[in-house]
C-alpha positions in Angstrom: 18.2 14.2 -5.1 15.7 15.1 -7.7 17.7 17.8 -8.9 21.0 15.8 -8.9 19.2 13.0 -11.4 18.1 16.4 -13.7 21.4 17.9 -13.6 22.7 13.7 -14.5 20.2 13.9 -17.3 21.0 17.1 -19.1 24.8 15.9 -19.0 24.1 12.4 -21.0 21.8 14.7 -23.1 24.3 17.4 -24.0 26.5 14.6 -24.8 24.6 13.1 -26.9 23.7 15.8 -28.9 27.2 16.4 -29.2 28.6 13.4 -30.3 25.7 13.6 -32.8 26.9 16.8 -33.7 30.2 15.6 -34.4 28.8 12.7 -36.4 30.2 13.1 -40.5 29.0 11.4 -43.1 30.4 10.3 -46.2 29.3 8.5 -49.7 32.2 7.1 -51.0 32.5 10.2 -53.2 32.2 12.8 -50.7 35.0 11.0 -49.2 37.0 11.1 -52.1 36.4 14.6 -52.4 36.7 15.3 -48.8 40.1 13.9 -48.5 41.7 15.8 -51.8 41.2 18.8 -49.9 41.8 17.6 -46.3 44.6 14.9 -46.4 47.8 16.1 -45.0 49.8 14.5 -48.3 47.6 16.7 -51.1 48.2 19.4 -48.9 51.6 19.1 -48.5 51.9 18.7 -52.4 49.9 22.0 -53.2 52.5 23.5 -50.6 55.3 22.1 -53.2 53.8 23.6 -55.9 52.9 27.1 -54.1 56.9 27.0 -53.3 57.6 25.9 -56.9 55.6 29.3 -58.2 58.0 31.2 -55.6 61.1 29.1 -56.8 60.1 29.5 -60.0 59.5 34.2 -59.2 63.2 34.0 -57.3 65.1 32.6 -60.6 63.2 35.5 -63.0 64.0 37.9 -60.7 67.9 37.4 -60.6 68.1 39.0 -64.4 66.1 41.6 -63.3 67.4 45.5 -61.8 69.1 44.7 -58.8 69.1 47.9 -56.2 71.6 48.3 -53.4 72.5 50.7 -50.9 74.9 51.1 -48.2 76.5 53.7 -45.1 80.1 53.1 -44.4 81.2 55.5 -41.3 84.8 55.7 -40.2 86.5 57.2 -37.1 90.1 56.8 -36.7 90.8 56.6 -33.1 94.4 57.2 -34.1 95.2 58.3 -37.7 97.8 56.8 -40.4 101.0 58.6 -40.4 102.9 59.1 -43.4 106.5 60.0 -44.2 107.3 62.4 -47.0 110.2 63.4 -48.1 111.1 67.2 -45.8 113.0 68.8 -49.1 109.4 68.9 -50.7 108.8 71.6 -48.1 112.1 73.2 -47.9 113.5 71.3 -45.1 117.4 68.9 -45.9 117.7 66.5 -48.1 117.6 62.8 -46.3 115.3 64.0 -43.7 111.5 62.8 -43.4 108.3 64.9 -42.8 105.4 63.7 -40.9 102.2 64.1 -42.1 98.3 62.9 -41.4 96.2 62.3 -44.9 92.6 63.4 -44.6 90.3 64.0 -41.8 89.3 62.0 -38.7 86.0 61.1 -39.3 84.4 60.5 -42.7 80.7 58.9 -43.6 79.5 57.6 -47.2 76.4 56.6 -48.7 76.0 55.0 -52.1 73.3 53.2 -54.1 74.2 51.1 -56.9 72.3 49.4 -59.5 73.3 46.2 -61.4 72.2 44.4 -64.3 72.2 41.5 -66.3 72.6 42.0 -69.9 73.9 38.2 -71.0 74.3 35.0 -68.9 73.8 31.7 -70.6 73.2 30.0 -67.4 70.2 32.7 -66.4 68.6 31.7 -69.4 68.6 27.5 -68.7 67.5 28.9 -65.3 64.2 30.3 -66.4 63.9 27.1 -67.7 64.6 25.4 -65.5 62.4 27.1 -63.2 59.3 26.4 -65.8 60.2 22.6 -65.6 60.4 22.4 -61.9 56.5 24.0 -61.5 55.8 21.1 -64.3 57.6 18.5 -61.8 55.3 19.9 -58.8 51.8 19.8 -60.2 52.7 16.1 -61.8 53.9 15.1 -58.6 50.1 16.3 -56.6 48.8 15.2 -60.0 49.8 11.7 -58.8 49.6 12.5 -55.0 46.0 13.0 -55.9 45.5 9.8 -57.7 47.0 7.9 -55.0 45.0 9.2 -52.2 41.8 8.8 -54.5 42.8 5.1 -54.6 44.0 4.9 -50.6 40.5 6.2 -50.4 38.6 4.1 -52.3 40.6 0.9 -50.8 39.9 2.7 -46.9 36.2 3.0 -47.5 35.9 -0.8 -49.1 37.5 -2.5 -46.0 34.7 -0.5 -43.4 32.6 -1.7 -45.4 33.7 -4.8 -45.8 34.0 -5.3 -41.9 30.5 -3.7 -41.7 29.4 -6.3 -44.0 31.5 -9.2 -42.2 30.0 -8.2 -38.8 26.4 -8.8 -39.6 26.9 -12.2 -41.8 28.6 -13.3 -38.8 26.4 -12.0 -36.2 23.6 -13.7 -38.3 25.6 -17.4 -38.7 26.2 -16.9 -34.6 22.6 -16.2 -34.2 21.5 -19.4 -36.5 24.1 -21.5 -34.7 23.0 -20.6 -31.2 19.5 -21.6 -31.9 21.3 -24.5 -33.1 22.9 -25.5 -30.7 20.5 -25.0 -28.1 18.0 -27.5 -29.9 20.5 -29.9 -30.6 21.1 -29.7 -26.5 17.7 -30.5 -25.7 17.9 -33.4 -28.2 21.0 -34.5 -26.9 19.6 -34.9 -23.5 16.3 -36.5 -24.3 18.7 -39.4 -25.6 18.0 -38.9 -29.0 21.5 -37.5 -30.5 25.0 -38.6 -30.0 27.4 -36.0 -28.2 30.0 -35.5 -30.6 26.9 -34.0 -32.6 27.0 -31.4 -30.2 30.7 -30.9 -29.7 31.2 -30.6 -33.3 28.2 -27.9 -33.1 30.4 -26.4 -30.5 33.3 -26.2 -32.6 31.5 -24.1 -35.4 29.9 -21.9 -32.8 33.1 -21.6 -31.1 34.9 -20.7 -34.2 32.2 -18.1 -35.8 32.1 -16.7 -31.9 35.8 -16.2 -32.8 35.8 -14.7 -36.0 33.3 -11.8 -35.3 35.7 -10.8 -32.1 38.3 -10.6 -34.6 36.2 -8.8 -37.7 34.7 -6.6 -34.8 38.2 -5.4 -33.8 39.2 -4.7 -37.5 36.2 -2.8 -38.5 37.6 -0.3 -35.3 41.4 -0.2 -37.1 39.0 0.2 -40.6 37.2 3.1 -39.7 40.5 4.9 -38.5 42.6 3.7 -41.1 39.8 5.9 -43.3 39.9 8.8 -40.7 43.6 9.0 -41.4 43.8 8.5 -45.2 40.7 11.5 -45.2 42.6 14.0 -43.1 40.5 13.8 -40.2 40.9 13.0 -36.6 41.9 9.1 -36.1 39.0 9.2 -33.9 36.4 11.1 -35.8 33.1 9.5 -35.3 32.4 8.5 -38.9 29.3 7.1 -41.3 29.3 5.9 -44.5 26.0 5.9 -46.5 27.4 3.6 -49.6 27.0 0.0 -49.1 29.5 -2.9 -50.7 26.9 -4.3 -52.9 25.4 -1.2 -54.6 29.2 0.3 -54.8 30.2 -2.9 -56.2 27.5 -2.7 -59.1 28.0 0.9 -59.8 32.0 0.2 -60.6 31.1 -2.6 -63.1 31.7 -0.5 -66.2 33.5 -2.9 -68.8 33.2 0.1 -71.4 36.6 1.0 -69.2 38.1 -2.3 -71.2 37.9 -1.1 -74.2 39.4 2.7 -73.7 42.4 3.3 -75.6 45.8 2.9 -73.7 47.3 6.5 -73.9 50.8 6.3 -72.2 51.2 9.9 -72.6 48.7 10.3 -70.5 49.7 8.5 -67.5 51.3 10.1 -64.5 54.4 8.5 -64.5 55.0 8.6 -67.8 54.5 12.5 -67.6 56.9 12.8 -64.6 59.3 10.4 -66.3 59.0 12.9 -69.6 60.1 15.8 -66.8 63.4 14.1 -65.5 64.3 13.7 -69.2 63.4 17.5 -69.4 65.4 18.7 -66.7 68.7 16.1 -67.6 68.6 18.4 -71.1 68.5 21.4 -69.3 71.6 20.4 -66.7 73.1 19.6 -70.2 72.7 23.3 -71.6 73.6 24.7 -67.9 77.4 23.5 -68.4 77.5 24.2 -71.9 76.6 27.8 -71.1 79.4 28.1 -68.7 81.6 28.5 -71.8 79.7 31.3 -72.6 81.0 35.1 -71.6 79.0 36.8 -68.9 78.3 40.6 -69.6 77.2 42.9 -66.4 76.7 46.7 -65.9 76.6 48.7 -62.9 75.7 52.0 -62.1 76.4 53.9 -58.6 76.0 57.4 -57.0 76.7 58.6 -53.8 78.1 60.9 -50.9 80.4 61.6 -48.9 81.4 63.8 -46.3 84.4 64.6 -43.9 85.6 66.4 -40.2 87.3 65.9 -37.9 84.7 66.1 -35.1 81.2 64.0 -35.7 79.1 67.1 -37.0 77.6 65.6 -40.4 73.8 66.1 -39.1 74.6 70.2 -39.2 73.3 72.3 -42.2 76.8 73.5 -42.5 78.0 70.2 -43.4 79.9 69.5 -46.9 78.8 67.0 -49.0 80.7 65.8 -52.0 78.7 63.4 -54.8 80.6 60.9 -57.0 78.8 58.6 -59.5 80.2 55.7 -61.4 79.0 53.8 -64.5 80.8 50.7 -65.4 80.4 46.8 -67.8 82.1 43.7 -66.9 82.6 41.1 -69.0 83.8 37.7 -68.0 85.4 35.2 -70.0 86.0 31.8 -69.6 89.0 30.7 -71.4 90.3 27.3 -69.8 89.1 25.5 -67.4 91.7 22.3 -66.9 88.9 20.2 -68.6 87.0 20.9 -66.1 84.1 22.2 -67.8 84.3 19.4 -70.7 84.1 16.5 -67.9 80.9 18.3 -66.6 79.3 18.3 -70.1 80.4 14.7 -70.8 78.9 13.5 -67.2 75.4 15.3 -68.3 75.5 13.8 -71.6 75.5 10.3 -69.6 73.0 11.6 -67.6 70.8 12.4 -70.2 71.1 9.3 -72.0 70.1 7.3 -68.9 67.0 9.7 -68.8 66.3 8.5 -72.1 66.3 5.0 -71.5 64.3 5.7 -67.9 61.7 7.3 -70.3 61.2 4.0 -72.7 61.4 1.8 -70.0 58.8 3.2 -68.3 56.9 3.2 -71.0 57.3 -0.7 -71.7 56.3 -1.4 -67.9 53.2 1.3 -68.1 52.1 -0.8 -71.3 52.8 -4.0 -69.3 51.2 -2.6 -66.1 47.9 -1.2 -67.9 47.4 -5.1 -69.8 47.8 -6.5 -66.3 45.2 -3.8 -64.6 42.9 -4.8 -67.4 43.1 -8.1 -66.9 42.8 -8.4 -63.1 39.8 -6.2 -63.7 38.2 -8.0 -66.2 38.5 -11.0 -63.3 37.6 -9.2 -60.6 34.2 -9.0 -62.4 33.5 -12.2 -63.8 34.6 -13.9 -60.2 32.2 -11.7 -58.6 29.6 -13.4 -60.5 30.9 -16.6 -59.9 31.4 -15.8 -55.8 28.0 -15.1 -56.1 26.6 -18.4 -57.7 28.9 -20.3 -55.5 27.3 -18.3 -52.4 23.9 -19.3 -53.1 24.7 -23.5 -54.0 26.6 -23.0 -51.0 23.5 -21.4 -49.1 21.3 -24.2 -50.3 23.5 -26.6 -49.5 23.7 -26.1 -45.8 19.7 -25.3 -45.3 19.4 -28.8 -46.3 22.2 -30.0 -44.7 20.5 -29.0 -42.0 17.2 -30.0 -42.1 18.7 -33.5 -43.0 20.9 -33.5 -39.7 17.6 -32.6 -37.7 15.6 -35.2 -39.6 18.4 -38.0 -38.7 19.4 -38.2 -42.1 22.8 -36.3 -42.5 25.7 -36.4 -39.7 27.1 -33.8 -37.8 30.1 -33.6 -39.6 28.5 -33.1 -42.8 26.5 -30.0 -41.4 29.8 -29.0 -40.2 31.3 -29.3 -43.7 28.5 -27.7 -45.2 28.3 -24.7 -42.6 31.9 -24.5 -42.8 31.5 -24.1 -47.3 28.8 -21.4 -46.6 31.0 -19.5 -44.9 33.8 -19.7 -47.0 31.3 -18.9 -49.8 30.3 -15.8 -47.7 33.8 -14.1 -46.8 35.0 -15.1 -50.5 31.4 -13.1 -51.8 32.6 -9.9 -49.5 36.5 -10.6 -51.1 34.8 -10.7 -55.1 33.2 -7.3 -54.6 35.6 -5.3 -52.7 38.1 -6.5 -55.6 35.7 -5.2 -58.2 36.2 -1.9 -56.5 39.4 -1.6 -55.7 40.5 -3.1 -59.0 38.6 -0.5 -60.9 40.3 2.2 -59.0 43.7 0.5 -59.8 42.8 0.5 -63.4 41.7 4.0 -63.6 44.4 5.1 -61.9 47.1 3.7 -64.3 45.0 4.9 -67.6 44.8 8.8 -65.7 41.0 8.4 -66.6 40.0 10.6 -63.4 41.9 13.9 -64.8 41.0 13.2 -68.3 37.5 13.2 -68.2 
């Protein structure tokens, strides 16, 4: 038995020291940082770009030498016969000789080497190429900003369910007590009952409320887990707290930093489109162009009439060829002037997409300003109202235990200072979250 309680022990032990093990911890920077490299998205968008740098190698390398080779064997299993006329070989005029051209088997290897020298649409293709590795790095550019905000968002709801979850379990705790003294009142004859039913209520609802907040801190934590790359599981800790995080993201400096539109990721991916609409513009004017190749070739051959061409004594014949091709395009049913006209309209709509954007980034960066700017002055207000409110119901409730104030006004003033509480927890997690907004429209992080 003794040994079975031993072997018990250094089970729970090992599995505690595990599940410390596994334990991470996270500031709300390491997060940050942590999930830039980890989450599946900014990996998936470095993979883009990766793909774009191949993209980008494939396109160069199509005006570069191209080298081919190939082996063509050939057995007739029965040979072409061919009539000539007989007179050619002294025989009467009207009659037909039979005769078999060349041998039975035959094998040929060649090599041949082509080149570019002009094609208009190889030349918007390097372009092009260049534009599309622009497209991919904006695009994790903005991937990164994104996550960076999912983050920041993530780690402010843990912690305000963290924060939630002990006001609560503190109001519950003070209402307990509460309740159980306005009990013993109640049945010494000295309170009415709806005193303690309405006491009941409050508990009841509070009771209620940390079940549900206790709940969402579990979806909060995984909700992080996800947006960081990890496990949905992982057993995770945050060091930051809501209060300190909110102080340290009150920068109004941030207000006054000059609006550069140029600057701002959608802007710069809006620029690209525009790019790459000119460059589908160039690629069907260049059709019109001529296209100019050369191609140079050697080989062997060799012939019998019996397979013997790995034998020293087999004959081998060379033959090389150098050649140019030029193509022109001469007419094209219109065909070629209706694909030009549609990129022109293409283009122009690019054009517009490009100041339109830029109105709405303007519009966009005033707004993320301004819900900033309130996110910080109703913090200070939340937090005025929370301490009236807390005054409020301590003397509520010292008046409802002196006989002086009802039950239903220490109801109505419990019921304020929580509202005060959860609306304190709602000012600073806006503070934060509206920061990250406002940063992330004015590109601050990557321009710093």
């Amino acid at each position: 038995m003794t040994n079975k309680k031993l072997l018990i022990l250094l089970f729970l032990c090992t599995t505690l020291v595990f599940s410390q093990e596994k334990t991470q911890s996270f500031s709300l920077q390491q997060a940050i940082d942590y999930a830039l490299e980890h989450n599946r998205t900014v990996k998936n968008a470095q993979c883009d770009i990766e793909a774009a740098k191949k993209q980008k190698w494939e396109t160069i390398s199509t005006g570069l030498p191209q080298i081919s080779a190939s082996i063509d064997y050939q057995n007739f299993l029965k040979q072409q016969v061919s009539l000539i006329p007989a007179e050619f070989f002294g025989g009467n005029p009207g009659e037909f000789a039979e005769v078999t051209f060349g041998t039975k088997q035959n094998i040929s290897a060649t090599a041949t080497l082509n080149q570019k020298i002009f094609d208009g649409s190889y030349l918007v293709g390097l372009q092009s190429a260049k534009v599309y590795l622009e497209i991919s790095e904006n695009a994790k550019t903005k991937t990164d900003l994104e996550v960076r905000k999912a983050v920041i968002n993530a780690y402010g709801n843990v912690l305000l369910a963290e924060q939630s979850v002990q006001i609560l379990e503190r109001n519950k705790a003070v209402l307990e007590k509460n309740l159980f003294e306005l009990t013993k009142i109640y049945e010494n004859g000295l309170e009415e009952e709806e005193s303690v039913e309405q006491m009941q209520i409050t508990f009841s609802s509070v009771e209620s409320s940390l079940k549900n907040v206790m709940r969402l801190k579990t979806l909060a934590y995984q909700m992080l887990n996800i947006t960081m790359g990890l496990d949905v599981y992982n057993n995770t800790k945050l060091t930051d707290d809501l209060e300190s995080l909110t102080l340290q993201n009150i920068s109004l400096e941030l207000l006054e930093k000059e609006s550069n539109i140029e600057n701002n990721i959608d802007y710069l991916i809006a620029e690209n489109d525009k790019k790459s609409k000119e460059l589908l513009l160039k690629l069907e004017k260049s059709k019109a162009l001529p296209t100019l190749n050369a191609f140079l070739n050697g080989g062997y051959s060799g012939f019998g009439n019996s397979f013997e061409f790995a034998k020293k004594s087999q004959q081998w014949f060379g033959s090389s060829l150098f050649g140019v091709n030029m193509n022109i395009p001469i007419f094209s049913s219109l065909g070629r002037s209706a694909a030009t006209q549609r990129a022109k309209i293409n283009l122009s709509k690019s054009e517009d997409d490009l100041i339109e954007t830029e109105q709405k980034l303007q519009l966009q960066i005033a707004s993320a300003k301004s819900d900033y700017q309130f996110s910080v002055e109703d913090y200070d207000n939340k937090k005025q109202n929370l301490q009236l409110a807390e005054r409020i119901e301590q003397k509520n409730q010292v008046k409802f235990f002196e006989g002086i104030a009802s039950s239903f006004d220490l109801r109505q003033a419990q019921t304020q200072l929580y509202t005060a509480q959860q609306e304190y927890l709602q000012a600073m997690l806006d503070v934060i979250n509206k920061k990250a907004e406002l940063e992330t429209v004015l590109n601050t992080i990557n321009n710093q």
